[in-house]
N, CA, C and O atoms as CSV, one atom per row, in Angstrom:
chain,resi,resn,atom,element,x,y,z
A,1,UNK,N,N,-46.894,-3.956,10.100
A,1,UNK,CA,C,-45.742,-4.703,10.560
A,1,UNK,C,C,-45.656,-4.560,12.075
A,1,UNK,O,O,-45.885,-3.448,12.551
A,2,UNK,N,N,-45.290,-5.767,13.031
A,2,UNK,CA,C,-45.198,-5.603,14.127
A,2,UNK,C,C,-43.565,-6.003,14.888
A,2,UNK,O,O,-42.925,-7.053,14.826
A,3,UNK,N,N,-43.214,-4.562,15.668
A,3,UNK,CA,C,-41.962,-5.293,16.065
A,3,UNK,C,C,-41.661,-5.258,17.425
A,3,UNK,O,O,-42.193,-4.463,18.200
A,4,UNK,N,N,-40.819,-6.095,17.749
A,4,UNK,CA,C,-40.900,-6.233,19.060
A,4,UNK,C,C,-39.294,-5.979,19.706
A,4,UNK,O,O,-38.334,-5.598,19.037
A,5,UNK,N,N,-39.282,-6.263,21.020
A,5,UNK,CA,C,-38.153,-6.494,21.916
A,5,UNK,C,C,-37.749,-7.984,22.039
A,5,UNK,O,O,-38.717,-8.738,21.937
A,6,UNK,N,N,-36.877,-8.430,22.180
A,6,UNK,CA,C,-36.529,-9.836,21.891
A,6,UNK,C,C,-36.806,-10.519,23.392
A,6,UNK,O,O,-37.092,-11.653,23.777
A,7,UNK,N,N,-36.595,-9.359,23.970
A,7,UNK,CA,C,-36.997,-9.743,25.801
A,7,UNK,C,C,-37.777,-9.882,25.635
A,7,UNK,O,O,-37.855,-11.044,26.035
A,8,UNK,N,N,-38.836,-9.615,25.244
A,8,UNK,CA,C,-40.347,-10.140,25.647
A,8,UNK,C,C,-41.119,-10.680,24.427
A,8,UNK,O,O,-42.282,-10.559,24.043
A,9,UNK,N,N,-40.137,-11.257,24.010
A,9,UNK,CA,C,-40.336,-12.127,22.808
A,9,UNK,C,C,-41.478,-13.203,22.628
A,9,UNK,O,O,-42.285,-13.137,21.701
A,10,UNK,N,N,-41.486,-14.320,23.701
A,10,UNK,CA,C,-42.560,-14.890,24.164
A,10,UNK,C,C,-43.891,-14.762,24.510
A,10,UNK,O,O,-44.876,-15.386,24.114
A,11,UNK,N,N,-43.767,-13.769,25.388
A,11,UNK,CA,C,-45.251,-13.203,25.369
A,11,UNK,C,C,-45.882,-12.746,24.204
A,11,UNK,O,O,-46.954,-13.117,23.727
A,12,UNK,N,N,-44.932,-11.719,23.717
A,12,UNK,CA,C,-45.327,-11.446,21.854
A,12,UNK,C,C,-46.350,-12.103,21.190
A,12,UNK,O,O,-47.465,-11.705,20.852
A,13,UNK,N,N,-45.362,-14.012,20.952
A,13,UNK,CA,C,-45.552,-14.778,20.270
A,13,UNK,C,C,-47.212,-15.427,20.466
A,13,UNK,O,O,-48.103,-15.870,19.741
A,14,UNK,N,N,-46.967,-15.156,21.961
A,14,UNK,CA,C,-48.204,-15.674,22.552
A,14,UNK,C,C,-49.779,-15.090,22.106
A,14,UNK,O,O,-50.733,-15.717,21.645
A,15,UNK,N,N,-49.635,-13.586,22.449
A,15,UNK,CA,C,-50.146,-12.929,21.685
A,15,UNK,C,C,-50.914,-13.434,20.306
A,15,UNK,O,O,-51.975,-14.047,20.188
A,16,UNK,N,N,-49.868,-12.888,19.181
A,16,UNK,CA,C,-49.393,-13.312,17.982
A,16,UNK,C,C,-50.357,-14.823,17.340
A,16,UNK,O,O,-50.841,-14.981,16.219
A,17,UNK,N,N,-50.371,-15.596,18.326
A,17,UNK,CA,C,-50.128,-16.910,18.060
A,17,UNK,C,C,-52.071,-16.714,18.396
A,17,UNK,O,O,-52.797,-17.081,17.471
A,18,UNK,N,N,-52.749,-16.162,19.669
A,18,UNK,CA,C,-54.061,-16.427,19.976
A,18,UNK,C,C,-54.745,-15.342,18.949
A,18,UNK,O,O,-55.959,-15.392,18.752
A,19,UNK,N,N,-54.002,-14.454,18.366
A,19,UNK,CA,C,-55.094,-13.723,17.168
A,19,UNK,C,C,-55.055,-14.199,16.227
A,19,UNK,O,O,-55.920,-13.863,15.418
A,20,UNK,N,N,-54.153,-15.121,15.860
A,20,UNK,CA,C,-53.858,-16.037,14.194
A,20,UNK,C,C,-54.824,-16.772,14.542
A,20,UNK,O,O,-55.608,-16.632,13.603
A,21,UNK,N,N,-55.314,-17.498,15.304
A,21,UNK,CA,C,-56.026,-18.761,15.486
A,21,UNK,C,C,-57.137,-18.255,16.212
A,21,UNK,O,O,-57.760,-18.957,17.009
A,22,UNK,N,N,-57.425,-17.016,15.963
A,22,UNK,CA,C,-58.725,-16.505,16.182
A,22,UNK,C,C,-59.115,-15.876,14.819
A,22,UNK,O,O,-60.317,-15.710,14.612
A,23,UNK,N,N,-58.134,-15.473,13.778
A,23,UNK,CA,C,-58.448,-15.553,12.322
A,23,UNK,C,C,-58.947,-16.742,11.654
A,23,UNK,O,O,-59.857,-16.853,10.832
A,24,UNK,N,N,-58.097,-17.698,12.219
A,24,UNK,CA,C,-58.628,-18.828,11.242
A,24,UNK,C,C,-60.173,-19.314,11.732
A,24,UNK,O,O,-60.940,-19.602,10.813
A,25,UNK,N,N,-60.658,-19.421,13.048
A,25,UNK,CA,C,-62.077,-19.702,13.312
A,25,UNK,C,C,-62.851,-18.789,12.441
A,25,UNK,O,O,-63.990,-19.255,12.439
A,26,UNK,N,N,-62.820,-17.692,11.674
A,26,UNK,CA,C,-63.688,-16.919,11.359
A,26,UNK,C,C,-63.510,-17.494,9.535
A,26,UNK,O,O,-64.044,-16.729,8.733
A,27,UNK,N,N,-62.990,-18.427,9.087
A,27,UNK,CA,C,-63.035,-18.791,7.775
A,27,UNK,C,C,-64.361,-19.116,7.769
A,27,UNK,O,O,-64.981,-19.632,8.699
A,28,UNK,N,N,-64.912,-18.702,6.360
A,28,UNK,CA,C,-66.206,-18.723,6.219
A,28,UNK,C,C,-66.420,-20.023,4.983
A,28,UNK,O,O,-65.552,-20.126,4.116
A,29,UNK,N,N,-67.693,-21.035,4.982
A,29,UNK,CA,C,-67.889,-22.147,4.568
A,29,UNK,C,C,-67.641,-23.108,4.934
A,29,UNK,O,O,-67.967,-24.051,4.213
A,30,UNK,N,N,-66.794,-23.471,6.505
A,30,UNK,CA,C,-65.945,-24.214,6.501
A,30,UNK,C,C,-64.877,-24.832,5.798
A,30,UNK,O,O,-64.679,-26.018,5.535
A,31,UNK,N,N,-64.205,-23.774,5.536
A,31,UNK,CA,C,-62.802,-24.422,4.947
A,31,UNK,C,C,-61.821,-24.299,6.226
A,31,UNK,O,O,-62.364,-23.942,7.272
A,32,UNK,N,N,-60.856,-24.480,6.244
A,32,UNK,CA,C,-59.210,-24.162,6.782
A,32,UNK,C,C,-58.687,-23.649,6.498
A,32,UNK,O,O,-58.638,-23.003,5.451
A,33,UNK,N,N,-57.593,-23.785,7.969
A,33,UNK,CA,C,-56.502,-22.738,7.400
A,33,UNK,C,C,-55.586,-23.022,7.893
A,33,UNK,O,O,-55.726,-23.035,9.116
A,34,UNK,N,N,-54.542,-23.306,7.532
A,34,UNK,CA,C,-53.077,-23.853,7.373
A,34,UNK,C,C,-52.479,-22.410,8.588
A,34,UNK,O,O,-53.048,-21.323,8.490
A,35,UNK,N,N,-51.537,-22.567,9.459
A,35,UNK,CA,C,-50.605,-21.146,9.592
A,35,UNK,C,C,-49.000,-21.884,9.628
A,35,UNK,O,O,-48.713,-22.966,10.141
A,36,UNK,N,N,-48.388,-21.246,9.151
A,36,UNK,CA,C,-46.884,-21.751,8.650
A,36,UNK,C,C,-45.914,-20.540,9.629
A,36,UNK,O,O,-46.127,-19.415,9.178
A,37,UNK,N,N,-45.006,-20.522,10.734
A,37,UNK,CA,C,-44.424,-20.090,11.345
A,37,UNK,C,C,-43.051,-19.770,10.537
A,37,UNK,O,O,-42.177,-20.592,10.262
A,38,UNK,N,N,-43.057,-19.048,10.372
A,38,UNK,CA,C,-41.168,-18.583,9.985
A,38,UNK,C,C,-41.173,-19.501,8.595
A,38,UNK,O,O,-40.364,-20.386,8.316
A,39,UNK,N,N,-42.458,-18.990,7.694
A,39,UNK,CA,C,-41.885,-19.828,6.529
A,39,UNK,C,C,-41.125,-18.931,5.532
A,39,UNK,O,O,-41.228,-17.722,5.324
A,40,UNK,N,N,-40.083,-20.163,4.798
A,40,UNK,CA,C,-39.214,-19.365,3.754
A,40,UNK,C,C,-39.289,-20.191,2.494
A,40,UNK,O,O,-38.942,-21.370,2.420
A,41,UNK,N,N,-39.903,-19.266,1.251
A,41,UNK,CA,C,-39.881,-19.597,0.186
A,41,UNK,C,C,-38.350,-19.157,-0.539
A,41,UNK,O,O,-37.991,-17.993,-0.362
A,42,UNK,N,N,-37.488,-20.043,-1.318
A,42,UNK,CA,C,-36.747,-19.921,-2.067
A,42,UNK,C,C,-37.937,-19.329,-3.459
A,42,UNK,O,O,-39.151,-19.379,-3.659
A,43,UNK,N,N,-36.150,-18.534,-4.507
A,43,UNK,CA,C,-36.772,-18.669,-5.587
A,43,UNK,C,C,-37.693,-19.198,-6.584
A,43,UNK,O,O,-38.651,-18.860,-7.279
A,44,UNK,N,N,-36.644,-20.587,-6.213
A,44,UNK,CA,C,-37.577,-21.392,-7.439
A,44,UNK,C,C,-39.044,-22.375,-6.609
A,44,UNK,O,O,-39.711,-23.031,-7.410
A,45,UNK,N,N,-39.377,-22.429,-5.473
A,45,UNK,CA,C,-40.186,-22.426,-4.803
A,45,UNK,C,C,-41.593,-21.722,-4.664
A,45,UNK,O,O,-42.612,-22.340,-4.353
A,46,UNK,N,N,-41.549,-20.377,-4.922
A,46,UNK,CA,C,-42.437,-19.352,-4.816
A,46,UNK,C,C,-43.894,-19.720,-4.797
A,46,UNK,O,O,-44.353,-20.535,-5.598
A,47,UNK,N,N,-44.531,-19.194,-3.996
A,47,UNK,CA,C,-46.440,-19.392,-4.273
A,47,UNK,C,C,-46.601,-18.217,-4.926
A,47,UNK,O,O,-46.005,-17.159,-4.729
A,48,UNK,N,N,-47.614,-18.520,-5.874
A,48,UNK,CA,C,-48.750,-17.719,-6.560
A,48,UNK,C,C,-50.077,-17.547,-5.732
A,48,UNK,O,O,-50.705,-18.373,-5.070
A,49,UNK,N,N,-50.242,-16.577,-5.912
A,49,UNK,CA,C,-51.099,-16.217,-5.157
A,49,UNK,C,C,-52.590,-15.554,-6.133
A,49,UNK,O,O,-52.356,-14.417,-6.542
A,50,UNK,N,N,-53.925,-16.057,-6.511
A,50,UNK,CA,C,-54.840,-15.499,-7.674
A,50,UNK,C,C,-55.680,-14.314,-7.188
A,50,UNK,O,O,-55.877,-14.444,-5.980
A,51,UNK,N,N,-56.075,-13.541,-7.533
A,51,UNK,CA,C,-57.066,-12.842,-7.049
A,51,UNK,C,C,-58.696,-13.213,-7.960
A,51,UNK,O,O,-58.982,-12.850,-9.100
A,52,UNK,N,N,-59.727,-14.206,-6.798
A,52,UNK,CA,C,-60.470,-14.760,-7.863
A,52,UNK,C,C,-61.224,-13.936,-8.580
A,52,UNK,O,O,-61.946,-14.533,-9.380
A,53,UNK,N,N,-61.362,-12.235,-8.584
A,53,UNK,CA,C,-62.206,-11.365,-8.877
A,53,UNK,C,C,-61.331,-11.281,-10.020
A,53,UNK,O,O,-61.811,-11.643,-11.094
A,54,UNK,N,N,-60.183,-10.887,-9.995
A,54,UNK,CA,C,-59.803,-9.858,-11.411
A,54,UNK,C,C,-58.618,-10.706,-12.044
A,54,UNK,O,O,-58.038,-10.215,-13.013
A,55,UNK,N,N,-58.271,-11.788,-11.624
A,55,UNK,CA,C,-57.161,-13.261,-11.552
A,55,UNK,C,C,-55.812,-12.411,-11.775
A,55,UNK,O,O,-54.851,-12.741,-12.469
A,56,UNK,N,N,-55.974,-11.237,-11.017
A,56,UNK,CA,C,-54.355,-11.015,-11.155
A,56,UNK,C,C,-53.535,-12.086,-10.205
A,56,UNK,O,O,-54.019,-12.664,-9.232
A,57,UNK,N,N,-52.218,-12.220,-10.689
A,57,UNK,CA,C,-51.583,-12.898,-9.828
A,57,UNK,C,C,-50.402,-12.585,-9.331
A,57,UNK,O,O,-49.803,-11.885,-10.148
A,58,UNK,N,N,-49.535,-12.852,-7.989
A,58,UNK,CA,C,-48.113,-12.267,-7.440
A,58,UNK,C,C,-47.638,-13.199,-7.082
A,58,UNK,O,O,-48.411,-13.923,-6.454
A,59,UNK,N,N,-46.647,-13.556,-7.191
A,59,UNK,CA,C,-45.740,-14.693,-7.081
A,59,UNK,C,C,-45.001,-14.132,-5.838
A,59,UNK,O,O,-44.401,-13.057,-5.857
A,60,UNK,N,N,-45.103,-15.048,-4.616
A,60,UNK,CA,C,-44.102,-14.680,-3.347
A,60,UNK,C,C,-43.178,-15.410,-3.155
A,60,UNK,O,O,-43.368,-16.605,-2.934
A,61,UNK,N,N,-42.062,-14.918,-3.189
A,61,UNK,CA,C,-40.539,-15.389,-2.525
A,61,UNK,C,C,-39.960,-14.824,-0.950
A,61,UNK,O,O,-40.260,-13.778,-0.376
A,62,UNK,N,N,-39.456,-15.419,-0.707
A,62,UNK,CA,C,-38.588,-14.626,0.489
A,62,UNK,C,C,-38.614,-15.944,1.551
A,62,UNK,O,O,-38.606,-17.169,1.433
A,63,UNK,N,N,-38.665,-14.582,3.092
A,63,UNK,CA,C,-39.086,-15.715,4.488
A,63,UNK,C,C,-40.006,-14.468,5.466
A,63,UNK,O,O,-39.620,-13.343,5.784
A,64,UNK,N,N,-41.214,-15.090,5.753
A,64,UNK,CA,C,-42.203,-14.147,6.538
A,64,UNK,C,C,-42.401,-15.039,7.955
A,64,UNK,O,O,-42.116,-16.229,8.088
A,65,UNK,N,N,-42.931,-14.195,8.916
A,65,UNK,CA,C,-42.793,-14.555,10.033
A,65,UNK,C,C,-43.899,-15.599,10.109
A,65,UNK,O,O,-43.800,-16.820,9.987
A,66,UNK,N,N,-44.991,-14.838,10.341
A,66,UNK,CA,C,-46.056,-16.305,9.949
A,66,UNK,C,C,-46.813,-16.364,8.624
A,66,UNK,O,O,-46.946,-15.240,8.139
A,67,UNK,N,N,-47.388,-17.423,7.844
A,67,UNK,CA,C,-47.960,-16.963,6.542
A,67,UNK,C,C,-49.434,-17.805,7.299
A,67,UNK,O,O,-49.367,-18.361,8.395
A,68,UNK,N,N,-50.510,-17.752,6.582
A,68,UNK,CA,C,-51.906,-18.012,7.077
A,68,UNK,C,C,-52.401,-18.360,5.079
A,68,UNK,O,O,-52.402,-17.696,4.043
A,69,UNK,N,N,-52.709,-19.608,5.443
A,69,UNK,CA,C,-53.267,-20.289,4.056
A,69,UNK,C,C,-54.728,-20.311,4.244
A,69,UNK,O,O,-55.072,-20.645,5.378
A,70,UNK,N,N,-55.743,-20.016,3.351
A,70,UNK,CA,C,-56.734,-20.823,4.107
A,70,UNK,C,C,-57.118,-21.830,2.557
A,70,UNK,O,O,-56.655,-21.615,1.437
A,71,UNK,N,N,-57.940,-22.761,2.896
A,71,UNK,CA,C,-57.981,-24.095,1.861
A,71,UNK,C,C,-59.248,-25.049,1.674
A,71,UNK,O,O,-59.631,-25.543,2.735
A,72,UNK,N,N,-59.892,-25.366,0.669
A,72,UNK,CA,C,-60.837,-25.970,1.294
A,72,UNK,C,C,-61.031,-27.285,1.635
A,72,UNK,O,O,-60.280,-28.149,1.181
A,73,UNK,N,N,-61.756,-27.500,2.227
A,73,UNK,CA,C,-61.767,-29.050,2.953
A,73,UNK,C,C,-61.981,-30.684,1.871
A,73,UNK,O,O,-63.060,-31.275,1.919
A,74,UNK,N,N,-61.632,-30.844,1.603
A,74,UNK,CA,C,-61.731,-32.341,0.919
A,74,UNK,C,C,-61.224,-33.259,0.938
A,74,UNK,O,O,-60.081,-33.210,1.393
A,75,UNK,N,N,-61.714,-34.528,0.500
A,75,UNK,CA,C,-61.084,-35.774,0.819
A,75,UNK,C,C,-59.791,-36.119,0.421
A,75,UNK,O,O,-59.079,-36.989,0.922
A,76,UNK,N,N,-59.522,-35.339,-0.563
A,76,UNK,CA,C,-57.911,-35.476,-0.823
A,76,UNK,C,C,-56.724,-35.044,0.509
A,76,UNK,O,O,-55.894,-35.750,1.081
A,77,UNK,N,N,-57.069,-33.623,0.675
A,77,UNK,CA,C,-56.213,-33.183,1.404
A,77,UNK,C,C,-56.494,-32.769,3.374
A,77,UNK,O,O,-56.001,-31.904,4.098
A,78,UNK,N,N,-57.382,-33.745,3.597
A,78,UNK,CA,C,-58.215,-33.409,4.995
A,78,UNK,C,C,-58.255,-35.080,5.614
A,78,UNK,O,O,-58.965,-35.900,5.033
A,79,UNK,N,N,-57.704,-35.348,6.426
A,79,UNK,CA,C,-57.532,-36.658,7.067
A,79,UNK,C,C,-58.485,-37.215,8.098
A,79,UNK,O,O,-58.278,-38.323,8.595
């Protein structure tokens, strides 16, 4: 968890913002990756989340600061 001073909030973000999008270049196969800023899942909203090795699954609710999807590329959902 990372926390900050609200004064130097910006720079933070800045931060924050050039290591997320230095995560997502490293997706492997070329897929994507979505990053969602201050997203908030309601209850009845929630993502599932699979684990493709052992398919456990966790259902997330709440609101996180940034979330990082990654997805793969196809003609359905890639413009």
């Amino acid at each position: 968890m990372i926390h900050w001073c609200r004064q130097y909030e910006p720079a933070t973000r800045m931060i924050l913002d050039a290591v997320l999008l230095s995560i997502a270049k490293l997706c492997p196969n070329g897929d994507s990756v979505a990053i969602l800023p201050e997203w908030k899942l309601s209850l009845g909203e929630g993502v599932t989340i699979t684990n493709p090795s052992t398919q456990y699954e966790v259902s997330l609710t709440g609101s996180v600061d940034y979330g990082i999807i990654r997805y793969e590329k196809t003609e359905d959902n890639h413009g």
